[in-house]
N, C-alpha and C positions, 0 to 999 in steps of 0.2 A: 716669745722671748722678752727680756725684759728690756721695756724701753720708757720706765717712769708714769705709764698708761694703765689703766686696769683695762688688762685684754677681755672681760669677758662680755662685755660691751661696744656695739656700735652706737654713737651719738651723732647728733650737730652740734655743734659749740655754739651754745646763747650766753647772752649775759643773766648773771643769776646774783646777788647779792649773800659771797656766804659771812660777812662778818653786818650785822643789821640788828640793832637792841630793840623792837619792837614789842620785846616779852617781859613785861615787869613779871619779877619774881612771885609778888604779891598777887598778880591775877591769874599766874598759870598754874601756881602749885596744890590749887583744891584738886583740879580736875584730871592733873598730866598726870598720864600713866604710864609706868615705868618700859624697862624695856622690855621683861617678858611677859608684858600685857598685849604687846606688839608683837609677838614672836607666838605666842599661843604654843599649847600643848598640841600641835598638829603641822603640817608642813606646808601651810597656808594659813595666814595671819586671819583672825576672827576680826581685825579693824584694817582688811585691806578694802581701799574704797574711799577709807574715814579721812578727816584732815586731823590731828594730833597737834598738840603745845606740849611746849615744857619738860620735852623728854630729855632726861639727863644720862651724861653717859661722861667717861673718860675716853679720850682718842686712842686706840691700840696701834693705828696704822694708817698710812696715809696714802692714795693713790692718785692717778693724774685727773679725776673725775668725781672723786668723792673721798670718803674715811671710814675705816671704822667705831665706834667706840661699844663700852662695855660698861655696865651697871658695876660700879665696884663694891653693893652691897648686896649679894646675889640671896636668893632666897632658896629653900633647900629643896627643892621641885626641881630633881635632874630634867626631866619631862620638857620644861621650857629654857631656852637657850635664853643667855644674857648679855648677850652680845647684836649687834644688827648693820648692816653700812646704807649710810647716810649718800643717797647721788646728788652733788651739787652741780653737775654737767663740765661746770671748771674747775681748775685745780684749787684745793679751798688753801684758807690762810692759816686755817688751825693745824696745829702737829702733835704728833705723840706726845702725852704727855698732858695738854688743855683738858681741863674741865669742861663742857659744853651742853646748852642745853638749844636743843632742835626744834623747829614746829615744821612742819610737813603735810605731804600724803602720803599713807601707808598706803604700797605696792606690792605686787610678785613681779618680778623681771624673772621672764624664762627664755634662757639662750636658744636659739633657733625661731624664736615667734611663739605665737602664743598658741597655734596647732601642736606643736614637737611635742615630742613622749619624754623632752628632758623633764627634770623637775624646777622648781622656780625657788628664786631668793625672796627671801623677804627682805624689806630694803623702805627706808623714807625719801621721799620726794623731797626736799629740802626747800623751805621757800625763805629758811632762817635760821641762821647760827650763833647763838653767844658765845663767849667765851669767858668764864664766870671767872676761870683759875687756871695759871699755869704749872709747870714740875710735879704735878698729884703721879704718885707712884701708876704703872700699870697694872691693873688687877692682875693677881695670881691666873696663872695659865691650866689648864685641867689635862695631867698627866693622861696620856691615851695609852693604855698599852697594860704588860706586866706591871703588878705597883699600883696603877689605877684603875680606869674607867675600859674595860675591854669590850669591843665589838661583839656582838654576837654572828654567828656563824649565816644563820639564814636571812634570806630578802623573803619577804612576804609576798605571799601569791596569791591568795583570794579574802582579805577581810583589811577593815576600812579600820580597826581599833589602832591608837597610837601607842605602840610600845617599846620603848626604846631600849629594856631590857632582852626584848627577843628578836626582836627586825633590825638589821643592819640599818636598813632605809630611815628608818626611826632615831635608830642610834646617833647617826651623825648627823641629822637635820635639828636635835636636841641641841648640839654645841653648835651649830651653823652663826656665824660671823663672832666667834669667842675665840680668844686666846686659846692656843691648845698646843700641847707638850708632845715631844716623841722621844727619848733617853736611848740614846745610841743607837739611831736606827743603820740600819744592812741594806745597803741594795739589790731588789730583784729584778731589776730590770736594768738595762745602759741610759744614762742623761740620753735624752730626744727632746727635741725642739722647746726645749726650756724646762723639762720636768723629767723629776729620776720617782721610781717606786719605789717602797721602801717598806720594812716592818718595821716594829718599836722592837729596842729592848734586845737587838743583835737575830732577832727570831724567833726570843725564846717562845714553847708552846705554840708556834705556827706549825702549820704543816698541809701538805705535803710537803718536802722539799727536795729540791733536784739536785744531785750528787756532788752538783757544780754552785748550789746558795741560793737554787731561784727556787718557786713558789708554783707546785704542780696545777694546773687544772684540771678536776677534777668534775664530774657531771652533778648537774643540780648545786654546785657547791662555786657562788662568786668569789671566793677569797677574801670576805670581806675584812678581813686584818689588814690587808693591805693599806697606805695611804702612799697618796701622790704629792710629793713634793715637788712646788712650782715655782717659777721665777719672776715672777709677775711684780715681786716688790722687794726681791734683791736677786745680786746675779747666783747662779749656782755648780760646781764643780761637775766635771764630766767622769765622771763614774763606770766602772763598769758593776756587772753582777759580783756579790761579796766584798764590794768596799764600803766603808763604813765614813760614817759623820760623827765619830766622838763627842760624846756630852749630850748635853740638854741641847734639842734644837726649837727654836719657839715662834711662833704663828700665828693665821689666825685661819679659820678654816672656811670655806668657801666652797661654792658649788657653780660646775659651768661643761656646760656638752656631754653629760653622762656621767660624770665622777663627781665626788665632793674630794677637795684638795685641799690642802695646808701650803699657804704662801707664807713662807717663811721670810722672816723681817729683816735677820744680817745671814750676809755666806758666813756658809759653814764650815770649817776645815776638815780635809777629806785624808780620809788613811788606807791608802792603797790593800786591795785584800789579794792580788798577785795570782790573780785568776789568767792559765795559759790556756793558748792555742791548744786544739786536739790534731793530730793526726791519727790516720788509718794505719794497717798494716799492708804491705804490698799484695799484691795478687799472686799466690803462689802460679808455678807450672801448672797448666789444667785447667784453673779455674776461671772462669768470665768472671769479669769486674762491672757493673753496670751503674752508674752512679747516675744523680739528678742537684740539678741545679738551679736557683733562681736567681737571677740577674738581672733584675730590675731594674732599669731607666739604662742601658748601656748604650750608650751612639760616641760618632768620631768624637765628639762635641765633650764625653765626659771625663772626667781629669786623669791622668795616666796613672794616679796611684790605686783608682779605681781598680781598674784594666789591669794592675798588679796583685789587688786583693785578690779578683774573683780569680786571675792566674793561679796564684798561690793556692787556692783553697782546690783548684782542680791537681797541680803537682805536687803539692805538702800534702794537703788533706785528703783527700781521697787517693793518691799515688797514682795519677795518671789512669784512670780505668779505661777499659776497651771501649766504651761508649758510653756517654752522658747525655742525658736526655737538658735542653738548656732551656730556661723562660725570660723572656723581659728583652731580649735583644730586640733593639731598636732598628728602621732604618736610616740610612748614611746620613739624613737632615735631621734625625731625631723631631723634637716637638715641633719646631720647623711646620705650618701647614700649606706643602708647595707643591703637591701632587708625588713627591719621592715614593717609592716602596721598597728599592732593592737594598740591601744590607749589608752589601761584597765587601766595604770599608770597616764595619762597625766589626763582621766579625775577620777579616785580614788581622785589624789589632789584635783581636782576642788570641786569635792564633799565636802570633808574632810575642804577645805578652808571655804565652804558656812558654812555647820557645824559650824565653830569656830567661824563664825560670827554670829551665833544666829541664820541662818537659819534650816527650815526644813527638811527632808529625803528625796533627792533628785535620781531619779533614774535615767539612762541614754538608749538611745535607737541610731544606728546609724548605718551604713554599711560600712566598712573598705573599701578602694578605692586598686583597683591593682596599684599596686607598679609604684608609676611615672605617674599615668598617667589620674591624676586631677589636675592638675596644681599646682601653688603656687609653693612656695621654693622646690627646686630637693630633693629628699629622704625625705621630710618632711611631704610626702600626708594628707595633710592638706583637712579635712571633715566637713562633715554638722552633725549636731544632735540634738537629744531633750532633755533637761534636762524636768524631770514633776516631780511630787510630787501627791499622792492620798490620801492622808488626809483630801483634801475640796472635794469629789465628782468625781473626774478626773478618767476614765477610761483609758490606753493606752491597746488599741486589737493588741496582738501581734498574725500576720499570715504567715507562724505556727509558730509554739512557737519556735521563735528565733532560727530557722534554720538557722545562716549565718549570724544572725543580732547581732551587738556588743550590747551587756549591762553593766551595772557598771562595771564589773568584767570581760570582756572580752567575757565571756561566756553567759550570763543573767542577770547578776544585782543579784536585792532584788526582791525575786520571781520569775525568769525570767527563769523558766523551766528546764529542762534538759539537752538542744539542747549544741554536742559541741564547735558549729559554728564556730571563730576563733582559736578558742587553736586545733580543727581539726590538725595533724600536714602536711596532705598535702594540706591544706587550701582549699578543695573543695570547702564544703556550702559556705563560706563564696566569693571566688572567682565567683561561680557561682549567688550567689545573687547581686555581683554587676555590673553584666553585663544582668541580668534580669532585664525586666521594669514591672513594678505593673502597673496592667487595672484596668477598673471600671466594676464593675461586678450589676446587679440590686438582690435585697434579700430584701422584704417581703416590696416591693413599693418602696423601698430606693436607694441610691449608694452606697456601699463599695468598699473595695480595695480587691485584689488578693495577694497582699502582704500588712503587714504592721509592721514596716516599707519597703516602697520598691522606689525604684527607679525608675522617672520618666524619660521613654523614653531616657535611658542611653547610647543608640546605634546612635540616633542623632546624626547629624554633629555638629549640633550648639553647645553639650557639649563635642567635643576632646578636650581636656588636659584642662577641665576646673572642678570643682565640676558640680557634676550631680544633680538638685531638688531631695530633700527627700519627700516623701508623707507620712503618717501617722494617722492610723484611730482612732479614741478617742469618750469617751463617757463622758457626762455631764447631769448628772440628766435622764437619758436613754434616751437621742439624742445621735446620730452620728456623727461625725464632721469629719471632713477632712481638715487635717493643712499640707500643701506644705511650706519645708523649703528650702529656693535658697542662694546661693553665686553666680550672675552673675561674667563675665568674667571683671576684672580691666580694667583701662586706660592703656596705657603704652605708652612707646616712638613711638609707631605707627601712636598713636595721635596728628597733629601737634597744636603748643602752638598757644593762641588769641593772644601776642607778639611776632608774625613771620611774616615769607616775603610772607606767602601760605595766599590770602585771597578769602573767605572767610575758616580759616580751615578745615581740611579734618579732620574726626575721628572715621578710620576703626571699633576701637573695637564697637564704638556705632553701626553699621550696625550688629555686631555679637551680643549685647545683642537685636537688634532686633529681629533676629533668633532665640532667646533663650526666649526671650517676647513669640512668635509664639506657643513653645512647650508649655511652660507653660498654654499659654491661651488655646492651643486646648485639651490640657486637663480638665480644668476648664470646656471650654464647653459640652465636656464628660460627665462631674460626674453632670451638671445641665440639659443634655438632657437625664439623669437616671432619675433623683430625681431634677425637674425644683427649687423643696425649698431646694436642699442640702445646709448643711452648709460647706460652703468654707471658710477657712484661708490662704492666702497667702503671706507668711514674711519672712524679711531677707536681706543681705546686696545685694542689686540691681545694687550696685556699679553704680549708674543714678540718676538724678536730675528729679524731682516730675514733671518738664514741658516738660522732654527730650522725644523723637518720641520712645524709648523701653518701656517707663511706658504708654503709650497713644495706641502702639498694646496690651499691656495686659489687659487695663480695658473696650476696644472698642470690643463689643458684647459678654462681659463675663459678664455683669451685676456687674464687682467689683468694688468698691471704695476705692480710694486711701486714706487713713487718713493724711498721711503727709501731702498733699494736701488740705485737709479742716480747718487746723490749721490756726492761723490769720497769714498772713505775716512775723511779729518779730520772732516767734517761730518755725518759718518750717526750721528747719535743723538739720541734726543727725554728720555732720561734719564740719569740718572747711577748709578748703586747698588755701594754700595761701595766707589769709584773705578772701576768700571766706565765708559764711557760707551757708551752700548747704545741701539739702537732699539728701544720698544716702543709707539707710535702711528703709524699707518699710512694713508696715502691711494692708493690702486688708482684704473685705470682702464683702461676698457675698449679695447680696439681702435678704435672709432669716435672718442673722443676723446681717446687716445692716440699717435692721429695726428697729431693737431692739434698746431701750434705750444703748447708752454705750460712754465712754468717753477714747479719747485715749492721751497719754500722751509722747512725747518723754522728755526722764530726762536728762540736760544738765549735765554729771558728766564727761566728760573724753575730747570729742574736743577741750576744749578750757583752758582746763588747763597745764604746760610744763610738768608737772611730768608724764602727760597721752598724751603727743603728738603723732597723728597721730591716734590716737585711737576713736572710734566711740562711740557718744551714745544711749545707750539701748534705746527701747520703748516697751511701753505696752497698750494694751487694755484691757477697762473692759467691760463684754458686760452684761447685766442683764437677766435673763433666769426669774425671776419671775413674768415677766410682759407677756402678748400675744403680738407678734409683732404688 
């Protein structure tokens, strides 16, 4: 966020001398070499190492640790950038606009250390600033986009040549700390934590694009059109997907944690582009409604208009379905790390919220996690569950009757037995159930479960410290059904960025939701070599892209199909990142009722809007039971 600091830097604050005449003009200008002698035709300086004099530049921009400036006689070599930032540790005394000439050591500063797969700035050490002249105009800015200087499409994946006309990676490391133009850029993504994505030029010649103004992902293809506008050196308007910044916006551009970005100098005025809400259509007579949810960071703790959004997106946007599979529910201390597990409060509100929104009587089904050790935020044992409602038909088979299984109340819900599973005070049942894995058992030609709800194969490697699949037996019009609810394992910093120096990137966690694919599906195959018609549901946030190698081990020889995946192009995606727009929640089904007439729906209500940034949107299926497959 912007707070007069250049965020991409951690420092100590020394004392540095940035205004110090040390450099007669007369001795330093045989030798000082400009700026793109310092910037070299490559993404590493051919004089990092060196100590330099006498580099001259004009200040483009000023931050709490250093500046930049720009050769305002640039030479016609797109190849080397002409621009560079100067680190003086303190905030210097020169400003926009100063003539200056620098002596230093030429550096790479690469955000994470000097291990990380980011890539590195080039940047002077400053040991000395003049300030020859002040008011000198700012160099002209280099239009990026339609009109100019356009990105190329691909990132380079095995050869070391600089090309800036064909490698994105190139392309932008050539303008790296220069002035740079965007002319009416669009937004494809929502403002987050200080930065909105954006294309030049309203979009024109970009593409994919999603129905709704965002920017598809597509496989092998980073979107390299995209740029990130950040607020690191003014503040920046909260945007959603399709609003615009009129005009010229201008910057300077910069590289920090996997992206190269555009810090733009003054806010920009923003033109609302009047992007609404989705809703569903209701569930007709007949048909099971089975929706998915993620619900990320939700505990007592979190602000009630929260607890109204994800409401809304459960009673607006999906229209109430007979059961939703839900992720990210917290319990009652949330991050809190005090030994809490149970979550009777966190989801009571959720209930209570759908309530007030018109919704129906909602029950809850779920298995409290031992303390820490399903990932997500420390103390916050963030779980999986079933919100359902039995009003339209919907049977939930609790086995047995909520011995250890959390329901509305902690204990059972509404109806939910006697069992006194969590409120136990030495929390047996409940600790013992979730270290139990639920099998497929065969009963009267069919598959059921051993437990339900029960946990799938909880003892796996592939789920340490991560949520474990929830399974869950249920009844519709007297079938059986069997709904698997997952939270695979997230991305994280293990994964290196498509704007780094590692090519082609490496992306551990993805090798672990393939392992986690593995359990899933050799379960599926399980409950279909019981009952070869069972009805399988498998949904939830997969935290994986519909084309990625963990969705392609789970539907290869489990007979499921992916519905995200069968969606037209514009509409396949349940999040946004980056200006990415990407699928990562997913609803499967199996051959038995994938047969079946049915229509599945993700509701664009939360990715792409700032107020719900970062937050995923719901999907539902409706499947029709009154037709024979």
């Amino acid at each position: 966020m912007f707070d007069g600091t250049f965020a991409f830097r951690a420092f100590t604050v020394g004392t540095v001398l940035a205004l110090l005449p040390v450099l007669p003009a007369h001795a330093a200008a045989a030798a000082a070499p400009r700026i793109r002698h310092v910037q070299g035709a490559g993404h590493e300086s051919p004089l990092s190492g060196r100590t330099v004099a006498g580099v001259t530049g004009v200040v483009t921009a000023v931050t709490g640790n250093g500046f930049w400036m720009q050769d305002p006689s640039p030479d016609r070599d797109d190849a080397t950038s002409e621009g560079v930032f100067v680190f003086t540790r303190t905030r210097p005394t020169a400003v926009a606009g100063d003539a200056v000439r620098v002596a230093g050591k030429v550096s790479e500063f690469r955000p994470g250390g000097s291990s990380s797969a980011n890539l590195s700035r080039t940047e002077i050490d400053a040991s000395a600033t003049v300030v020859e002249a002040r008011g000198r105009p700012l160099p002209a800015p280099v239009l990026v986009g339609p009109g100019g200087r356009r990105a190329p499409g691909a990132v380079k994946r095995a050869t070391d040549a600089f090309e800036p006309g064909r490698d994105a990676l190139d392309f932008y490391e050539s303008l790296e700390g220069m002035r740079v133009r965007v002319a009416d850029p669009v937004a494809i993504g929502p403002t987050r934590d200080g930065e909105i994505p954006v294309l030049p030029a309203g979009g024109a010649g970009a593409g994919p694009r999603s129905k709704r103004g965002g920017l598809v992902l597509r496989p092998d293809d980073p979107n390299a059109e995209r740029l990130l506008l950040t607020d690191s050196l003014a503040p920046l308007p909260a945007l959603d997907v399709g609003d615009r910044l009129p005009g010229p916006q201008d910057g300077v551009l910069d590289y920090g944690y996997g992206d190269f970005t555009l810090l733009l100098t003054a806010t920009p005025r923003a033109a609302a582009g009047g992007l609404a809400r989705e809703t569903a259509r209701p569930a007709r007579p007949g048909e099971l409604s089975v929706g998915t949810a993620s619900m990320e960071g939700l505990n007592p703790d979190t602000p009630p208009e929260r607890f109204q959004a994800f409401a809304a997106d459960i009673v607006e946007g999906l229209q109430s379905p007979d059961l939703v599979t839900v992720s990210g529910v917290q319990d009652n201390t949330g991050p809190d790390d005090d030994g809490t597990v149970v979550a009777d409060q966190t989801v009571a509100e959720l209930i209570a919220a759908i309530s007030a929104a018109g919704g129906p009587a909602y029950d809850w089904r779920s298995i409290a996690p031992r303390d820490n050790s399903d990932g997500g935020e420390r103390g916050a044992n963030s779980r999986i569950g079933f919100l359902f409602r039995t009003d339209r038909g919907l049977g939930f088979v609790d086995r047995p009757v909520l011995d250890g299984a959390e329901g509305a109340d902690g204990t059972g819900g509404a109806g939910g037995g006697d069992a006194t599973g969590l409120d136990d005070p030495a929390g047996q049942a409940a600790a013992e159930r979730a270290t139990t894995a639920t099998t497929v058992l065969k009963e009267d030609g069919g598959a059921r479960l051993s437990l339900s709800p029960g946990r799938v194969a909880p003892g796996d490697p592939a789920w340490g410290g991560t949520r474990k699949p929830l399974a869950a037996e249920v009844t519709w019009q007297g079938r059986r059904l069997i709904v698997i609810a997952n939270h695979w394992s997230p991305r994280s910093g293990d994964d290196q960025p498509v704007f780094g120096r590692r090519q082609p990137p490496l992306r551990p966690t993805e090798w672990r939701r393939e392992a986690q694919a593995r359990v899933v599906a050799n379960f599926v195959k399980s409950l279909r070599a019981t009952d070869k018609d069972a009805g399988v549901i498998v949904a939830g946030n997969l935290n994986e892209r519909d084309f990625a190698a963990p969705v392609t081990v789970l539907t290869e020889g489990t007979g499921l199909t992916d519905l995200p995946a069968t969606l037209p192009q514009d509409e396949r995606y349940t999040a946004v990142t980056g200006g990415n727009s990407q699928v990562q929640d997913h609803v499967l089904l199996s051959p038995s009722l994938g047969g079946r007439p049915h229509e599945f729906d993700v509701v664009h209500r939360a990715s792409e809007f700032a107020d719900r940034a970062g937050d995923h949107d719901p999907a539902v299926v409706r499947i029709e039971f009154g037709h024979a497959p």
